[in-house]
C-alpha positions in Angstrom: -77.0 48.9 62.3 -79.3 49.0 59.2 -76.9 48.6 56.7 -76.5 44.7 54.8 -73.0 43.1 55.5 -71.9 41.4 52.3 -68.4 39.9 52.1 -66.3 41.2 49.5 -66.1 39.7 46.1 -63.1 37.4 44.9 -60.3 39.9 42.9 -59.8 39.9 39.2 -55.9 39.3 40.1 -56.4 36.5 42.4 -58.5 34.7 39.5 -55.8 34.8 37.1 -53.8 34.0 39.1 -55.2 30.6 40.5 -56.1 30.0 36.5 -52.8 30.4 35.9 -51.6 27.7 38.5 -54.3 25.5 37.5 -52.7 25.0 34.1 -49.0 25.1 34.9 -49.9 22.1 36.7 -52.0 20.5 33.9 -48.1 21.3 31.9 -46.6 19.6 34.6 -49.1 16.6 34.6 -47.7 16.4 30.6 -50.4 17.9 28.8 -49.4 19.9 25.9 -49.0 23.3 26.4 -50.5 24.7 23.5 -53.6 22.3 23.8 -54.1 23.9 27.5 -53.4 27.3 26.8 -56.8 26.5 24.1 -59.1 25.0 26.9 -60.8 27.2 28.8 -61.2 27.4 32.7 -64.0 24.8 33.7 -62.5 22.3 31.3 -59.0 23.1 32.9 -60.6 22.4 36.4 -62.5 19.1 35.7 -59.4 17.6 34.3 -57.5 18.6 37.7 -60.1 16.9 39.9 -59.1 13.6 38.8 -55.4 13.9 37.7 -55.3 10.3 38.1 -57.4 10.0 35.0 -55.6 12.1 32.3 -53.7 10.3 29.7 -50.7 11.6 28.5 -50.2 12.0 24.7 
């Protein structure tokens, strides 16, 4: 076979979707909504590694 196997890329759906869970659970931690809904996805992940960290306000 002289074709290249790649594996297939990651879904635009599935993305949002996991974004999406990653900041109903920075809501749930008791960050405001509307100051998570202005972050945007790399912030929204560092602040999940360490939940232990985030201050509430």
């Amino acid at each position: 076979m002289k074709t290249h196997l790649t594996r297939p890329r990651k879904g635009g759906a599935a993305k949002r979707r996991r974004q999406n869970d990653q900041k109903k659970r920075l809501i749930t931690l008791g960050i405001d909504e509307e100051k998570v809904q202005k972050m945007n996805p790399r912030e929204v992940l560092t602040m999940l590694k360490y939940p232990a960290k985030i201050k509430k306000d």
